[in-house]
Kinemage of the C-alpha trace (Angstrom):
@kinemage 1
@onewidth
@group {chain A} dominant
@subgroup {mainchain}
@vectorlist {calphas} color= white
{ca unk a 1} P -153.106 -191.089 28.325
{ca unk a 2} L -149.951 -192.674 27.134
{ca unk a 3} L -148.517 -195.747 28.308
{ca unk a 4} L -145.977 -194.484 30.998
{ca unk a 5} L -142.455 -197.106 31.661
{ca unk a 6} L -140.840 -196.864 34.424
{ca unk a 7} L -136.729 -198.827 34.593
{ca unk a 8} L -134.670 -199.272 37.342
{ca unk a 9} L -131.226 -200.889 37.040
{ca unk a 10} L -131.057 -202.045 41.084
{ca unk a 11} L -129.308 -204.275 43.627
{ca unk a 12} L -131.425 -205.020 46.539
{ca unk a 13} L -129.694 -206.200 49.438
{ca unk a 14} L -132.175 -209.473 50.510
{ca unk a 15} L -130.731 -209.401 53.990
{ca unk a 16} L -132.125 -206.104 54.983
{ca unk a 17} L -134.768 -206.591 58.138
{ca unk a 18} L -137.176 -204.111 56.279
{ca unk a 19} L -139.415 -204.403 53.382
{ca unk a 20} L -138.039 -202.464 49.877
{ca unk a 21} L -140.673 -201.015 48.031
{ca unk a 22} L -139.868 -199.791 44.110
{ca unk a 23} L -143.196 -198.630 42.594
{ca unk a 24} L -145.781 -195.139 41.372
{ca unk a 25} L -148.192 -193.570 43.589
{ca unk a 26} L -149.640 -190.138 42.946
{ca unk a 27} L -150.194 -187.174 45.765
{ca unk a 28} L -154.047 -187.467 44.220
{ca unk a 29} L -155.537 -190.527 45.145
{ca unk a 30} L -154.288 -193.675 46.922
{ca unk a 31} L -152.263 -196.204 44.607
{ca unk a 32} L -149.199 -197.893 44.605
{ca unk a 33} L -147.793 -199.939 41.611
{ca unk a 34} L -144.359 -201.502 41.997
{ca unk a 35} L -142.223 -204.500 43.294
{ca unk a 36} L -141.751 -205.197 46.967
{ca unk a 37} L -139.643 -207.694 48.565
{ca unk a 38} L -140.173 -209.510 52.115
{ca unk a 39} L -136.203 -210.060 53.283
{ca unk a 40} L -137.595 -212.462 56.166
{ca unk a 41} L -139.682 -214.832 53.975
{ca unk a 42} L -136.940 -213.842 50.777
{ca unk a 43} L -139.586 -213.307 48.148
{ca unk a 44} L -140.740 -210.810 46.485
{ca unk a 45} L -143.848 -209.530 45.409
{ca unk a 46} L -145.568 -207.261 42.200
{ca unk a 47} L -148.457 -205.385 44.875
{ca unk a 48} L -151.827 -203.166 42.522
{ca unk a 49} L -153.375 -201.230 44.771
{ca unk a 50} L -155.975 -199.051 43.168
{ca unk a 51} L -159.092 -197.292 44.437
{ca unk a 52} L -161.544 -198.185 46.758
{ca unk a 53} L -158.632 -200.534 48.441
{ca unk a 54} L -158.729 -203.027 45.585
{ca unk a 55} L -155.646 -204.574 45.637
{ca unk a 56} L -153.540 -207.333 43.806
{ca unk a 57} L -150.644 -209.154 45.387
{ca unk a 58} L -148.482 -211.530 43.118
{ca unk a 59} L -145.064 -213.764 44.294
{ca unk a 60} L -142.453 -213.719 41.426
{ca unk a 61} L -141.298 -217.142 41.750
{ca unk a 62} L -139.014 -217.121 39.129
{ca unk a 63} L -136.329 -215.248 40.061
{ca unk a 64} L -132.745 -217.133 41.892
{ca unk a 65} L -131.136 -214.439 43.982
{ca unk a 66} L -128.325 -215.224 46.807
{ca unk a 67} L -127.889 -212.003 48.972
{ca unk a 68} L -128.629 -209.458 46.397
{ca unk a 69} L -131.160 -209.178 43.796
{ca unk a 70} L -129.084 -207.931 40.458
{ca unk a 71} L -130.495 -206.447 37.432
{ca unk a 72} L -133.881 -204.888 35.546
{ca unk a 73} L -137.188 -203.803 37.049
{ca unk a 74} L -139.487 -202.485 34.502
{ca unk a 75} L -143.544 -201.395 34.998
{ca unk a 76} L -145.501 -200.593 32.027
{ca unk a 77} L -148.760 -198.815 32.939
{ca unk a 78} L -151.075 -199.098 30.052
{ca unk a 79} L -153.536 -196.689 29.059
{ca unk a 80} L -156.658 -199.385 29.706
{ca unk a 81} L -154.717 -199.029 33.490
{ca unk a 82} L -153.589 -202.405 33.548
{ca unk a 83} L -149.587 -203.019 34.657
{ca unk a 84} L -147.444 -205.198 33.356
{ca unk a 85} L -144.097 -206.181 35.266
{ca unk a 86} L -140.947 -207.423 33.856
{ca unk a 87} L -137.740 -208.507 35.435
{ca unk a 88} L -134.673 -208.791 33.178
{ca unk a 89} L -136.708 -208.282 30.209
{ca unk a 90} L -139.093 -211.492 31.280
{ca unk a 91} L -142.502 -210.760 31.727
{ca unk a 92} L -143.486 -212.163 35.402
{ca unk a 93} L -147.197 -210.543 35.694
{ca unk a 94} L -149.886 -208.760 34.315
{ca unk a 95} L -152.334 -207.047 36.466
{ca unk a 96} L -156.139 -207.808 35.882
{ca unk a 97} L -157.107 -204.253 38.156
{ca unk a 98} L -157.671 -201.281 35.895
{ca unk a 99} L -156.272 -198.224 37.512
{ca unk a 100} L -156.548 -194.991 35.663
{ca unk a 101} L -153.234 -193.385 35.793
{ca unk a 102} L -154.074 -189.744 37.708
{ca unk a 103} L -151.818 -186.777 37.525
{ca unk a 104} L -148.528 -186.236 40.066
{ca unk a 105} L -147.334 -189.547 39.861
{ca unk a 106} L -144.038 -189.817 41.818
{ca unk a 107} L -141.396 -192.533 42.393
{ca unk a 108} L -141.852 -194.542 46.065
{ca unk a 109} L -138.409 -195.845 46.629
{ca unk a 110} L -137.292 -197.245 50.264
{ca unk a 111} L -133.716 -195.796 50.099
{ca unk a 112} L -130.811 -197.544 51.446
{ca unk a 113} L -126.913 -197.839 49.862
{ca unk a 114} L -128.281 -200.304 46.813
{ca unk a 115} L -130.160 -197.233 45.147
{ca unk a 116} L -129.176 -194.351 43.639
{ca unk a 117} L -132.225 -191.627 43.526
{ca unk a 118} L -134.889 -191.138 40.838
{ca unk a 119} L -134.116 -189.128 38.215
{ca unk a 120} L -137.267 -187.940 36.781
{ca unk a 121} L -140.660 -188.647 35.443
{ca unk a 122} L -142.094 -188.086 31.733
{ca unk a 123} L -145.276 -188.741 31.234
{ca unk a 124} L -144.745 -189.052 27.786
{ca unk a 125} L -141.788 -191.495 27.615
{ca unk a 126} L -139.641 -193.370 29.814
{ca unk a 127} L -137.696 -192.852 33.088
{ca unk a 128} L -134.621 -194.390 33.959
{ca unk a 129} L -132.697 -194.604 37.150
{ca unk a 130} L -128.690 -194.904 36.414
{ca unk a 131} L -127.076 -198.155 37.679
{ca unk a 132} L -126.266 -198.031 40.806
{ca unk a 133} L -122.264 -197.669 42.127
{ca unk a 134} L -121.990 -201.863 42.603
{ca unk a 135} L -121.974 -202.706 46.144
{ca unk a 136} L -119.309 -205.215 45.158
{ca unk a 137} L -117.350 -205.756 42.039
{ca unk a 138} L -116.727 -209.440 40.685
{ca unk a 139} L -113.263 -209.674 38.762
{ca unk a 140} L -111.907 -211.832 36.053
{ca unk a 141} L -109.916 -214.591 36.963
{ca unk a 142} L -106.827 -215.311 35.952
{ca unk a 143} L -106.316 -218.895 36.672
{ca unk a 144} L -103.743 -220.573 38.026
{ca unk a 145} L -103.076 -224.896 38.269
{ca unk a 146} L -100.403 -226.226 40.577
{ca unk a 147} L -100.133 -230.031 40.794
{ca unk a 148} L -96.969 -231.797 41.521
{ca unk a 149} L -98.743 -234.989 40.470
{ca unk a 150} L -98.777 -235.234 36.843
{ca unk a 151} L -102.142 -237.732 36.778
{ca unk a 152} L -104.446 -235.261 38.325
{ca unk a 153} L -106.588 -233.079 36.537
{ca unk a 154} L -108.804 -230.070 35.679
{ca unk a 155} L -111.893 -228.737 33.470
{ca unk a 156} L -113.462 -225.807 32.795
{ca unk a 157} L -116.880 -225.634 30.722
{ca unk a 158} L -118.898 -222.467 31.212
{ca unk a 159} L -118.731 -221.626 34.846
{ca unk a 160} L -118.279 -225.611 35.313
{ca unk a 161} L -114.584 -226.669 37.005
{ca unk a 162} L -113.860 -230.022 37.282
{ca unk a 163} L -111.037 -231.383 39.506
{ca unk a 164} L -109.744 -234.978 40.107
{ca unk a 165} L -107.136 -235.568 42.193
{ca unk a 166} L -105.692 -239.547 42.536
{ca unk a 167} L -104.597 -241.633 45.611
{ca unk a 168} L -101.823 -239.698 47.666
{ca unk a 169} L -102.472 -236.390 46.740
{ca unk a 170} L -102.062 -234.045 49.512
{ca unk a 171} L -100.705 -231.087 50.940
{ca unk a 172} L -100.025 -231.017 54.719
{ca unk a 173} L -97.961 -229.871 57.506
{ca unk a 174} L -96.324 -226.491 55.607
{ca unk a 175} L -95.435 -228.594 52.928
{ca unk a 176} L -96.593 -228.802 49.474
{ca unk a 177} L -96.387 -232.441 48.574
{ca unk a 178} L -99.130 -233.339 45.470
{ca unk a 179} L -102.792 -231.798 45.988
{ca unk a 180} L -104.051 -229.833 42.808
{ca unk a 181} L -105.295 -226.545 43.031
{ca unk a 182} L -106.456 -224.214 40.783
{ca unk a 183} L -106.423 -220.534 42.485
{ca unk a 184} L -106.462 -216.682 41.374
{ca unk a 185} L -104.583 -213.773 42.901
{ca unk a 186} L -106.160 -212.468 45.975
{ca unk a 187} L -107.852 -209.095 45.848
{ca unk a 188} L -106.097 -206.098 46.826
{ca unk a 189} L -108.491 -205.008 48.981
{ca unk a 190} L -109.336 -204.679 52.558
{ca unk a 191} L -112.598 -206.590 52.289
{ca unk a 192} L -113.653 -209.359 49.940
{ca unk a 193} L -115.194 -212.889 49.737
{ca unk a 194} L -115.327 -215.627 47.743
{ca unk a 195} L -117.857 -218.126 47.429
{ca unk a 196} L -118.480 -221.503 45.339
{ca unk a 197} L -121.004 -224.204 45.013
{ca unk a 198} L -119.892 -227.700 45.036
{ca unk a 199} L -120.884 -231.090 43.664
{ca unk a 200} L -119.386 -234.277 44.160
{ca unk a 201} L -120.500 -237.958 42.912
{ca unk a 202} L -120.210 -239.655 45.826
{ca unk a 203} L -118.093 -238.752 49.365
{ca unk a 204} L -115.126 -240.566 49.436
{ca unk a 205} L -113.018 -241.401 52.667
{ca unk a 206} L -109.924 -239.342 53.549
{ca unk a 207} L -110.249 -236.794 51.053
{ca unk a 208} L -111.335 -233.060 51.417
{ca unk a 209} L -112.372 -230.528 48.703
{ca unk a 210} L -113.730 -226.846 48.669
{ca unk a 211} L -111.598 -223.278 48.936
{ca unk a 212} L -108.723 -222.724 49.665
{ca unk a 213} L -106.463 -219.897 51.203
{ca unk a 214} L -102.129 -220.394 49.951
{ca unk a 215} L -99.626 -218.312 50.258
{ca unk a 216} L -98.340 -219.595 46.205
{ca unk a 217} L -95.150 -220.926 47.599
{ca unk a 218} L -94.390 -224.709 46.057
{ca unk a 219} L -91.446 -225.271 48.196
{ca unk a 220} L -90.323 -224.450 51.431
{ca unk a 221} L -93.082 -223.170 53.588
{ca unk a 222} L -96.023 -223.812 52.627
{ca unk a 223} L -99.311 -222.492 54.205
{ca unk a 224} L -102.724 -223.248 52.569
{ca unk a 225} L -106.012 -223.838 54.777
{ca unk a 226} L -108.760 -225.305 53.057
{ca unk a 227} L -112.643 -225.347 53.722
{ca unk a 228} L -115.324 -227.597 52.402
{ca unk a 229} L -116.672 -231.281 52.794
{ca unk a 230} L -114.026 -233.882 54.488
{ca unk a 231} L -113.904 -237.197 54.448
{ca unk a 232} L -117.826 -238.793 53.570
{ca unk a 233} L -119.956 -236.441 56.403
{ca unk a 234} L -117.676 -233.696 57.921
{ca unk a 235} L -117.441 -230.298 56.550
{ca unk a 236} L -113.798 -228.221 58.037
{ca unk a 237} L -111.433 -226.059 58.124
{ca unk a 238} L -107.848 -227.327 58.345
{ca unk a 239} L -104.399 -226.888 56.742
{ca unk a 240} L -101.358 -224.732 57.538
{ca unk a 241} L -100.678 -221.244 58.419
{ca unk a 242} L -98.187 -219.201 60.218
{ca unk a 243} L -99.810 -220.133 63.881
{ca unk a 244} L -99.695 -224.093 63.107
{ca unk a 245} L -98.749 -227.054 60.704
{ca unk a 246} L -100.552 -229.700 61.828
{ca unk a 247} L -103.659 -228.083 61.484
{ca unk a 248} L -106.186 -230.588 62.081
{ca unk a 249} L -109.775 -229.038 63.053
{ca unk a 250} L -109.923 -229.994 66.489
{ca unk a 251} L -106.233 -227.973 66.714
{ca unk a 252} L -107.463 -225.240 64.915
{ca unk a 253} L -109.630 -224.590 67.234
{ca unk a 254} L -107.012 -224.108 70.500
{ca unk a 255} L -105.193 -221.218 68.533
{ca unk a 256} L -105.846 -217.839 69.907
{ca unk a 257} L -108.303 -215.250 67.898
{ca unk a 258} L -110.129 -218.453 66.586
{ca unk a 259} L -113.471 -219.011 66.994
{ca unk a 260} L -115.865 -221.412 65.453
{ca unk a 261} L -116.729 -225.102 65.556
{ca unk a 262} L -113.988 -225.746 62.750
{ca unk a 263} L -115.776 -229.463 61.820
{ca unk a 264} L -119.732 -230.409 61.775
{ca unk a 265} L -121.270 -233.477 60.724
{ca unk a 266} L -122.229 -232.457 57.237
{ca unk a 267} L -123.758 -235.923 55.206
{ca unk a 268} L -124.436 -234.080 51.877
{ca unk a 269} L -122.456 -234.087 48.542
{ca unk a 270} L -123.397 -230.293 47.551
{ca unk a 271} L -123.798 -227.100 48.727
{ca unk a 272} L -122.084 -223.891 49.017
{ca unk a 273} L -118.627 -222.597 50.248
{ca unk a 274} L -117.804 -218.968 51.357
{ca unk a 275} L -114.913 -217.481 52.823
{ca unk a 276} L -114.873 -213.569 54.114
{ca unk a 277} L -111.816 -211.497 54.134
{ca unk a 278} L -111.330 -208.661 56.420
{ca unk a 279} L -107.635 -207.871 56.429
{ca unk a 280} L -105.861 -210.713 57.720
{ca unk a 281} L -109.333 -212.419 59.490
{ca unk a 282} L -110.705 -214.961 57.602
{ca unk a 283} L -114.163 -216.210 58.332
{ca unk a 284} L -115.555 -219.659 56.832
{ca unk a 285} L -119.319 -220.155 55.937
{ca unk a 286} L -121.307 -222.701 54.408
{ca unk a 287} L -124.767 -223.339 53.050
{ca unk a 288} L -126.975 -226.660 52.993
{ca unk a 289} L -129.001 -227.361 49.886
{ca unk a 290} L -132.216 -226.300 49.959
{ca unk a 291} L -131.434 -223.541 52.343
{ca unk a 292} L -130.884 -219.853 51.912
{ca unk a 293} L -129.013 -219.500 55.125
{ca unk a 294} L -125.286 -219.251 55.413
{ca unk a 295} L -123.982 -220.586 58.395
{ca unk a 296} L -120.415 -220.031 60.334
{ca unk a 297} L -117.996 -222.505 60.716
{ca unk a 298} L -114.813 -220.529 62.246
{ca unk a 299} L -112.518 -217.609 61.837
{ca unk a 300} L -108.414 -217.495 61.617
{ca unk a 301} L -106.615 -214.456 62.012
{ca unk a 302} L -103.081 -214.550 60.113
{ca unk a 303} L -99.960 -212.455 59.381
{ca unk a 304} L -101.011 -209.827 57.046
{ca unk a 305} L -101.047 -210.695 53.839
{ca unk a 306} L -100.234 -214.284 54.831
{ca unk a 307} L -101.964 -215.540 51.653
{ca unk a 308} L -101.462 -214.509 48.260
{ca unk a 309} L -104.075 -216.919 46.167
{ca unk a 310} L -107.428 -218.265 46.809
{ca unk a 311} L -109.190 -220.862 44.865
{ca unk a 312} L -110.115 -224.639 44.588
{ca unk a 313} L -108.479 -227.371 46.028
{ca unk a 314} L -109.420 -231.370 46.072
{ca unk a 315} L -106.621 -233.734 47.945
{ca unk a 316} L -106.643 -237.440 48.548
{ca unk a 317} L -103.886 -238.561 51.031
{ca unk a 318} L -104.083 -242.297 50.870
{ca unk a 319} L -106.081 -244.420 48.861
{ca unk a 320} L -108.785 -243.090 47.533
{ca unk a 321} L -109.315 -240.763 44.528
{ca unk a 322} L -112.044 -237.516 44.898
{ca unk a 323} L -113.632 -236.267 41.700
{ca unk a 324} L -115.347 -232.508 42.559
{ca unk a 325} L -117.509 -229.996 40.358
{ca unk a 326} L -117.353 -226.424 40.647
{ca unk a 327} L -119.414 -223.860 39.417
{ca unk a 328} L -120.620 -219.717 40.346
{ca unk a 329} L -117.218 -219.905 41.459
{ca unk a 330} L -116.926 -215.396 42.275
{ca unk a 331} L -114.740 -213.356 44.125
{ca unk a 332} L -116.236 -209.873 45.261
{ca unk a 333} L -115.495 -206.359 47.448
């Protein structure tokens, strides 16, 4: 018998409460070859299970995934019946069970909106499922740097940005006075998120860096709430928007259709930064490193279309200067 290769191009949503399955079994005898993921322990596993109940279970600990899994699954069942497993072209195991491949071999797929449905099967060559309609779409960005102060300053090497920001550069109280930021057009789209990893040399008194919402305006009103670490062990949301100026956390919170703590004690000098969109509600969520879980920090709801950019910000309003890295800065619907 031929070698038989199986492909799927997938997205597997890691938050599901059930396990996915993507593998070969046969309506002759009781197999199952194929990748399986555990969303409540978020690994996931090659599983051989071949006659007689032998069985082989192996963790792929190689793979980085944040909500989804993205990209190439790929079995090879050899003719001696071993199966080798490859994601994104890497080899990540080779099975030492021997399982003759039988007849009426089928695809076991766990449906749910990341797959699209199996194609075929040919013995004699290779099956491949079509890539999936994305769940999300990531865009290009276009970006954009506003600082009134001249000394402050940007970088961008691979998905790297750098921002430094001197003594005195802020933006409060609708007005735009000197904070950089370096932003993108918001989507035109119902839904969407953005999300960011930070990294900072050292927390630095009265300064706060991370996302930021603005409406693009660099006189006259200007609203722009901002989200990330404040300060040298706070992470909050603050800034200006049509309901307030002022809009220190512990304000924030008072304004109707709010909800959230708004500040937490929050010692680190990296993590990760997301903000989700739904109209004009904006929810704020962060994650600690080392952990997979995102947690909430509060929700605004504005005017619609209130904001027109969203992107980085880093402001120091009195004497101390805030250096912050940037990088897997994305934007997706």
């Amino acid at each position: 018998t031929p070698p038989i290769t199986v492909i799927w191009n997938a997205r597997w949503p890691t938050s599901e409460k059930e396990y996915q399955n993507m593998g070969l079994m046969s309506t002759e005898k009781g197999f199952f070859i194929g990748f399986i993921t555990d969303p409540t322990e978020r690994k996931i596993y090659v599983y051989v299970y071949g006659e007689e109940g032998k069985s082989e279970v192996k963790e792929v600990t190689n793979l980085d995934y944040d909500g989804y899994v993205d990209g190439t699954f790929k079995i090879v069942w050899n003719s001696d019946g071993s199966a080798v497993f490859y994601v994104n072209d890497e080899k990540v195991y080779e099975s030492t069970l021997r399982i003759k491949i039988p007849m009426n071999i089928y695809l076991d797929t766990y449906e749910h909106p990341g797959f699209l449905k199996w194609i075929g099967y040919k013995k004699e060559g290779v099956a491949v499922l079509p890539k999936p309609r994305p769940v999300k779409k990531t865009v290009t960005y276009n970006w954009k740097w506003s600082s009134p102060e001249p000394n402050n300053w940007y970088r961008i090497e691979g998905n790297k940005i750098t921002i430094y920001a001197v003594p005195g550069s802020d933006i409060w109280n609708c007005e735009r006075r000197k904070a950089p930021m370096l932003v993108v057009d918001i989507p035109d789209k119902d839904r969407w998120e953005v999300s960011v990893h930070f990294e900072m040399p050292k927390r630095v008194l009265n300064t706060h860096v991370g996302l930021v919402l603005w409406n693009g305006k660099e006189s006259g009103k200007v609203y722009a709430v901002y989200f990330g670490p404040k300060d040298q062990n706070n992470i909050a949301i603050e800034g200006s928007y049509s309901r307030i100026c002022g809009g220190w956390a512990p304000f924030m919170i008072l304004i109707p259709d709010t909800e959230g703590d708004f500040i937490r004690n929050y010692p680190y000098k990296t993590g990760w930064l997301k903000i989700k969109a739904v109209e004009n509600e904006y929810s704020f969520f962060y994650r600690e490193p080392g952990s997979e879980d995102w947690e909430f920090l509060g929700k605004i709801v504005t005017n619609p279309h209130e904001f027109t950019k969203v992107g980085l910000i880093a402001k120091a309003w009195f004497l101390n200067s805030v250096k912050v890295t940037f990088s897997d800065f994305k934007i997706e619907w």
